[in-house]
Legacy VTK file of the C-alpha trace (Angstrom):
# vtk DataFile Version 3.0
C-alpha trace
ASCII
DATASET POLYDATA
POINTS 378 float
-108.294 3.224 46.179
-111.877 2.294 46.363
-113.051 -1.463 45.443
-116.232 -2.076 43.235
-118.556 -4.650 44.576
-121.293 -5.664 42.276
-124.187 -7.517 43.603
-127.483 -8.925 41.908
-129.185 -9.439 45.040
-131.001 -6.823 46.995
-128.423 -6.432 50.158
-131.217 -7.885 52.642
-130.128 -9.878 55.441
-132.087 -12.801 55.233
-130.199 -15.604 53.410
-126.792 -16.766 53.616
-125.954 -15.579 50.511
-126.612 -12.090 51.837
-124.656 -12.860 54.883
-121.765 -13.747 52.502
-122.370 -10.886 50.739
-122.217 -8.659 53.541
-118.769 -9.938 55.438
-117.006 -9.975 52.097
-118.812 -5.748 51.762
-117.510 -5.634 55.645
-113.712 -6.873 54.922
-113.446 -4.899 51.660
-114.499 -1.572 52.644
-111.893 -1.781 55.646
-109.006 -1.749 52.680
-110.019 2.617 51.602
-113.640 2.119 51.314
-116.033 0.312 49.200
-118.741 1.182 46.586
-121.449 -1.187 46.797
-123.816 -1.762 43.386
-126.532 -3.710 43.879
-130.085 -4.143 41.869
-133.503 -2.966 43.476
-136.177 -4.872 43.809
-139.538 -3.722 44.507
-139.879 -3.450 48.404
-136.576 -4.928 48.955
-134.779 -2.050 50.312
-131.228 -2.622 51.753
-130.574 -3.313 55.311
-129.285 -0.880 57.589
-126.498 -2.728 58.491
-124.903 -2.259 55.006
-125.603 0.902 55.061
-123.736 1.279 58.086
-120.594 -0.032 57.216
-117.654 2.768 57.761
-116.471 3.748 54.332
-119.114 2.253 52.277
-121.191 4.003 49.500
-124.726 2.420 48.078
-125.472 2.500 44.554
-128.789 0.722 43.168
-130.371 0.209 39.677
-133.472 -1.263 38.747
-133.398 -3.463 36.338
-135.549 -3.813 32.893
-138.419 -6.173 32.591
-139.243 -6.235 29.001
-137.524 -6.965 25.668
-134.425 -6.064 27.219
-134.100 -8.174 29.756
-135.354 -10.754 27.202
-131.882 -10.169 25.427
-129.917 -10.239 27.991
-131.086 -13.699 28.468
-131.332 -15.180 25.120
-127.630 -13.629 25.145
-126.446 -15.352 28.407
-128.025 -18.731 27.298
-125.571 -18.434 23.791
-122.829 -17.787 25.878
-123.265 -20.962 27.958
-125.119 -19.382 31.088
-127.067 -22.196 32.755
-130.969 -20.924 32.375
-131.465 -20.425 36.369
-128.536 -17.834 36.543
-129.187 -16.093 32.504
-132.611 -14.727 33.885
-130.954 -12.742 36.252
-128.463 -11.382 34.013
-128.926 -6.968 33.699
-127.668 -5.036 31.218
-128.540 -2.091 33.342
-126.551 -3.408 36.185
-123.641 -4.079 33.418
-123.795 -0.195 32.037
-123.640 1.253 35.610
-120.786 -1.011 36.549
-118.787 0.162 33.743
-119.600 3.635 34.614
-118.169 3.191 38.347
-115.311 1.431 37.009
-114.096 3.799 35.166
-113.895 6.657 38.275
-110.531 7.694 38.841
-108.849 5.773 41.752
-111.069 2.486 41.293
-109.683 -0.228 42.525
-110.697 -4.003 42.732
-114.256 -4.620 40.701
-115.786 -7.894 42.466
-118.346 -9.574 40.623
-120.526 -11.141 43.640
-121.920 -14.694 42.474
-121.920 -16.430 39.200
-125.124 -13.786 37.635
-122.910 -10.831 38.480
-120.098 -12.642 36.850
-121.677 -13.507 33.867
-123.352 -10.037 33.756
-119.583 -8.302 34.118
-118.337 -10.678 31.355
-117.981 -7.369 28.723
-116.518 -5.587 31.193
-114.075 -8.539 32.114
-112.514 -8.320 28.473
-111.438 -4.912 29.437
-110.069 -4.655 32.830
-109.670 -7.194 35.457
-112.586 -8.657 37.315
-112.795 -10.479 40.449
-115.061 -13.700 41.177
-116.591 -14.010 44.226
-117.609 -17.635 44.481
-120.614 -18.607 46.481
-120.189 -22.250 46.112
-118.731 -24.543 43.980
-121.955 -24.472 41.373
-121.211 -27.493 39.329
-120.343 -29.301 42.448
-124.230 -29.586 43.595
-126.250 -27.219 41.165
-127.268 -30.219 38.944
-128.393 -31.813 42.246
-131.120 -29.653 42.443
-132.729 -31.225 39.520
-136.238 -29.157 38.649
-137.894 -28.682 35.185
-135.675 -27.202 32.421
-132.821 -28.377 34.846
-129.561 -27.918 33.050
-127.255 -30.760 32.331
-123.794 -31.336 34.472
-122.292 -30.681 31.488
-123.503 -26.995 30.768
-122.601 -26.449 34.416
-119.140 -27.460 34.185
-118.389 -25.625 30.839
-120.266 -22.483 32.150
-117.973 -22.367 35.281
-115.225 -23.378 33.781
-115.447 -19.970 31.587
-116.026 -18.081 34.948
-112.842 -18.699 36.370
-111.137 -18.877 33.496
-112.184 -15.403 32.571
-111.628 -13.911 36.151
-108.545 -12.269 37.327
-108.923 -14.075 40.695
-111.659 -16.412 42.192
-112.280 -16.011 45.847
-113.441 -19.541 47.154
-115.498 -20.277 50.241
-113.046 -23.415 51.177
-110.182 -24.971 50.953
-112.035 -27.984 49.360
-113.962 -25.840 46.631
-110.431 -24.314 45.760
-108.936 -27.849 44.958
-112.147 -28.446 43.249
-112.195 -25.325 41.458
-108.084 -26.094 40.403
-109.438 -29.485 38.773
-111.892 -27.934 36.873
-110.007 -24.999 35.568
-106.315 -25.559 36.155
-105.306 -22.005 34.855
-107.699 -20.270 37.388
-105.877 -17.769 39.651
-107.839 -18.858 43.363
-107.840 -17.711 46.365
-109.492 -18.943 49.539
-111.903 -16.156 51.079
-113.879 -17.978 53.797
-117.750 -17.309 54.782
-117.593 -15.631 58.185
-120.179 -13.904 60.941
-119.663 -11.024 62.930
-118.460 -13.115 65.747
-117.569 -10.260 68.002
-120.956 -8.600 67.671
-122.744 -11.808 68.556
-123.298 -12.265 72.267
-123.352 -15.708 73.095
-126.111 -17.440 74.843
-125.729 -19.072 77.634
-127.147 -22.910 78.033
-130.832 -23.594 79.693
-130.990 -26.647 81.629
-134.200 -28.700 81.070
-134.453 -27.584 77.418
-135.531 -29.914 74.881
-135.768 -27.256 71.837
-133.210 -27.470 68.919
-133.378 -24.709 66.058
-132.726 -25.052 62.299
-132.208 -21.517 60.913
-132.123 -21.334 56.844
-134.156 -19.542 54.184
-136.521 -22.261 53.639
-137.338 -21.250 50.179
-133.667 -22.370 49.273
-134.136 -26.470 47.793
-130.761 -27.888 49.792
-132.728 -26.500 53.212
-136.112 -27.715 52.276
-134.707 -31.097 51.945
-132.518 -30.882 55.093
-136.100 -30.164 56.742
-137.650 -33.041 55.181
-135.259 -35.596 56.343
-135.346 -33.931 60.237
-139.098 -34.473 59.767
-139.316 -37.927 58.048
-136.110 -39.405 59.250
-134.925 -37.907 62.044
-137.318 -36.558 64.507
-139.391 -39.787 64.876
-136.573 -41.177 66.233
-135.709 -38.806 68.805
-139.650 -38.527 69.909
-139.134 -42.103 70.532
-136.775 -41.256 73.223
-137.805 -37.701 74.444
-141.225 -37.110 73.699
-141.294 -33.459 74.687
-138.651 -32.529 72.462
-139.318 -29.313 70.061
-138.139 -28.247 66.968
-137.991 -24.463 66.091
-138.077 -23.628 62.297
-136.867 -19.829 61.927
-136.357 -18.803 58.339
-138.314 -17.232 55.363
-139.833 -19.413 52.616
-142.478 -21.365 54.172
-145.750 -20.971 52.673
-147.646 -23.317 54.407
-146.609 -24.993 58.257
-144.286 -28.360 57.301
-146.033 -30.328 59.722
-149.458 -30.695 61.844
-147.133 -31.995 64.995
-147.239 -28.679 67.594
-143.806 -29.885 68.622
-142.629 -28.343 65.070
-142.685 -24.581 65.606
-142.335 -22.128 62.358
-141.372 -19.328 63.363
-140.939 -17.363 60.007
-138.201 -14.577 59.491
-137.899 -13.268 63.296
-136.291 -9.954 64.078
-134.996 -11.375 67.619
-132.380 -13.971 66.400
-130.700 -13.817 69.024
-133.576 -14.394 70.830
-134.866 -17.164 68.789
-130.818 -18.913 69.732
-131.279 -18.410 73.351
-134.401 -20.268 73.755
-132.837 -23.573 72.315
-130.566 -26.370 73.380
-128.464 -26.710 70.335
-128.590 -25.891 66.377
-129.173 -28.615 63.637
-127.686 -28.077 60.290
-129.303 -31.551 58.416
-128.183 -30.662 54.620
-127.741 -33.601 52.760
-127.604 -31.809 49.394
-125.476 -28.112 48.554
-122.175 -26.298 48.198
-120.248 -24.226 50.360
-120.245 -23.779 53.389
-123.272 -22.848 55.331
-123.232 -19.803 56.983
-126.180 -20.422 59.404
-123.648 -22.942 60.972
-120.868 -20.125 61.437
-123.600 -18.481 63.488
-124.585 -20.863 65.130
-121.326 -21.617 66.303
-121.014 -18.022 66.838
-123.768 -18.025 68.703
-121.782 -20.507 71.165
-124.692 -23.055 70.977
-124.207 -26.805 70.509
-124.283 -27.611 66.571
-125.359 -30.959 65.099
-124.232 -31.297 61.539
-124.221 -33.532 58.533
-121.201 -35.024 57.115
-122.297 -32.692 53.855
-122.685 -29.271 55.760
-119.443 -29.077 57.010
-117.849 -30.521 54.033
-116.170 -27.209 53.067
-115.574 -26.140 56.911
-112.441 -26.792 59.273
-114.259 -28.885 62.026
-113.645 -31.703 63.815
-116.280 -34.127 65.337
-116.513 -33.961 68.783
-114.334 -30.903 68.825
-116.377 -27.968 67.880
-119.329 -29.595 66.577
-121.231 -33.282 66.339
-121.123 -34.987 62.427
-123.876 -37.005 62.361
-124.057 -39.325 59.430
-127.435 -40.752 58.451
-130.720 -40.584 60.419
-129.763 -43.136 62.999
-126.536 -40.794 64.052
-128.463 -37.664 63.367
-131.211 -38.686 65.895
-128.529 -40.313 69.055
-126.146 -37.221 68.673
-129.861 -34.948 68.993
-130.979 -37.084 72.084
-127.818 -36.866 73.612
-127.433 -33.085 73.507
-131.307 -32.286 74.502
-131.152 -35.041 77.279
-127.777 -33.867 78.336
-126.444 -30.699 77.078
-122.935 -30.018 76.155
-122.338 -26.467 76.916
-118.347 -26.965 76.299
-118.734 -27.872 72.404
-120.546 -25.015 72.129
-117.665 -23.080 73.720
-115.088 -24.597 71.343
-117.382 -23.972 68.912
-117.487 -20.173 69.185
-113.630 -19.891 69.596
-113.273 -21.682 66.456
-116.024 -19.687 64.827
-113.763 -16.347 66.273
-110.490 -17.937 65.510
-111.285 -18.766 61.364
-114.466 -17.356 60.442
-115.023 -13.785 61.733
-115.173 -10.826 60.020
-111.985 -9.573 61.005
-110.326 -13.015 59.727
-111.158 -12.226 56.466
-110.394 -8.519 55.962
-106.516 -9.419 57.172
-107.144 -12.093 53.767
-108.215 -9.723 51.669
-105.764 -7.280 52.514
-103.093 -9.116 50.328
-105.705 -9.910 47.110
-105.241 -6.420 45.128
-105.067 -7.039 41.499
-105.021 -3.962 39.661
-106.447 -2.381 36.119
LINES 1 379
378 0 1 2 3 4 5 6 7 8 9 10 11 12 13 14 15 16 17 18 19 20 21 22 23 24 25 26 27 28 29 30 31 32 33 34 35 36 37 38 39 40 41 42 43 44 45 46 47 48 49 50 51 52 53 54 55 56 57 58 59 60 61 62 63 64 65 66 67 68 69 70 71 72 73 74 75 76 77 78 79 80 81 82 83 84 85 86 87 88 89 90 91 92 93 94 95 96 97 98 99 100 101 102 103 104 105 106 107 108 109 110 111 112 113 114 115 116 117 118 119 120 121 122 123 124 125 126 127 128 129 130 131 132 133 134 135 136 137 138 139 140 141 142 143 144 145 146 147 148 149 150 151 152 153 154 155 156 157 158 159 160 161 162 163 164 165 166 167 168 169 170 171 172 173 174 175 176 177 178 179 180 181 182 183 184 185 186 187 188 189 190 191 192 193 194 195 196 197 198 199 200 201 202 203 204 205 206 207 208 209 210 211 212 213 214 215 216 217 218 219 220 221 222 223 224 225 226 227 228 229 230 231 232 233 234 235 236 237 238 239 240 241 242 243 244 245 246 247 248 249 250 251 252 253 254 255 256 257 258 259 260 261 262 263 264 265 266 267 268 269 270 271 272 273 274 275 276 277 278 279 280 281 282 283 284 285 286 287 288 289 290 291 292 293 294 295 296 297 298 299 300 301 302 303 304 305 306 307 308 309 310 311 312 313 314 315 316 317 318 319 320 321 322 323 324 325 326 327 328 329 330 331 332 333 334 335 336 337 338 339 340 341 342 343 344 345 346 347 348 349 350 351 352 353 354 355 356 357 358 359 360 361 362 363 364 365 366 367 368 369 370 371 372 373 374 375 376 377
């Protein structure tokens, strides 16, 4: 039988989101192959590498821009959809999804985020649907704050319907499932983890003398741009104090102008050499003081087998220990000794125990065995 996953993201590597996306696309077409649905965008063509994956067939549909899609929002707003997620809801992408569920021998139809949810709601009264969480949304989403922001509240109720209405919801932790159970005691959960391709990462191995430490993240994402502001404000003043030489490489889309005149901040952009861009630096930062999840940059990172620095908030949703497989820096004080330790002295063990862990709980092949044993059926 052949799952249904239903995206409402182009599937382009270049957010974690995509790279959640992508290992949950990975694990599911394992179990008899996989039909992928995702929406165009204009010059957003999918990456190779889901294109690639054994088993897996692409299906995209471009979605309306007019009075349509205008009622397809005013719709998802009556039904409780917070106003971020209505405007991506696609009646398009809801028709074609019906269409492919209905093929003989379907099996599992994954909605992939709370849009695609909401968008599958119609067809969720019919057969069974599957929730793939993200995050926890009314855990941080209100956080975010913005004009038009929607209230805690709205949140809440509107997630509280998406689990409700789902025949499972696949979690990214164990602490977002006991969230999850408080908010919606009925839900049926399940805990699918973010992972990496661990085994197709080649780890790098540590430079001696290196004072560089990376922060990878789609920039245009709020959660990271604040994580950058407080390494910039907070942090890195600090650790200047003590190692003047020290760098900071920025590598990540959504960056319109350079975050700061210092040449010892380096923004890099998207790169097509990550693995470059990891081997040139001492250790990873992952400063998030706002967000869900977990992060997936910090699964690579720890893929990657380089030293990670985290906040108490970043691996919140994550089965770390501090001192074990990472450093949990709380506060800027912390944050800044735990980065002058590992750029003055290195600690290319962590980063070993790191990776294992990374291999051991959050690889690719981790969560197909999980998903092996989640097979609701119509």
């Amino acid at each position: 039988m052949r799952d249904l996953f239903v995206t409402t993201h182009a599937p382009v590597l270049r957010s974690g989101r995509a790279m959640r996306t992508y290992g949950v696309a990975r694990a599911l077409a394992a179990h008899g192959g996989l039909d992928l649905l995702y929406l165009r965008f204009e010059g957003a063509a999918p990456d190779a590498a889901f294109s690639a994956i054994a088993g897996v067939r692409m299906h995209g549909v471009s979605s309306s821009r007019g009075a349509r899609r205008l009622i397809a929002y005013a719709r998802g707003m009556r039904a409780g959809a917070p106003r971020a997620l209505a405007r991506g809801i696609s009646p398009e992408l809801a028709a074609q999804a019906k269409l492919l569920a209905a093929q003989p021998d379907r099996g599992r139809v994954i909605a992939d985020g709370p849009v695609a949810a909401a968008t599958l709601a119609a067809l969720a009264r019919r057969r069974p649907v599957i929730y793939n969480a993200h995050n926890f949304e009314s855990g941080f989403r209100h956080e975010l704050g913005g004009p038009g922001a929607d209230s805690p509240e709205r949140l809440r109720a509107f997630e509280r319907e998406l689990l409700a209405n789902a025949a499972e919801s696949w979690m990214v932790s164990e602490a977002d499932v006991a969230a999850a159970r408080e908010l919606c005691p009925s839900a049926r959960l399940r805990y699918a983890p973010n992972v990496v391709d661990v085994s197709a990462i080649e780890p790098v191995q540590p430079r001696p003398g290196v004072q560089r430490a990376i922060f990878v993240a789609n920039f245009a994402y709020e959660p990271n741009r604040n994580g950058l502001r407080f390494m910039l404000e907070r942090v890195l003043p600090q650790v200047w104090a003590e190692l003047p030489e020290a760098k900071l490489t920025l590598v990540g889309a959504g960056l319109e102008q350079p975050p700061s005149s210092d040449p010892r901040v380096e923004a890099l952009g998207f790169v097509e050499d990550l693995p470059g861009a990891y081997a040139n630096a001492a250790c990873a930062v992952v400063p998030l003081l706002v967000g869900g999840g977990t992060p997936l940059k910090l699964i690579e990172a720890l893929a990657y087998a380089l030293p990670v620095i985290a906040t108490p908030r970043a691996v919140a949703g994550l089965a770390v220990s501090d001192g074990e497989d990472c450093l949990i820096a709380d506060g800027d004080d912390a944050f800044a000794a735990a980065l002058v330790r590992i750029l003055r002295d290195g600690d290319p063990e962590l980063g070993r125990r790191g990776r294992a862990l990374a291999a051991e709980r959050y690889s690719i092949e981790t969560l197909t065995a999980l998903l092996a044993d989640m097979r609701p059926r119509p």
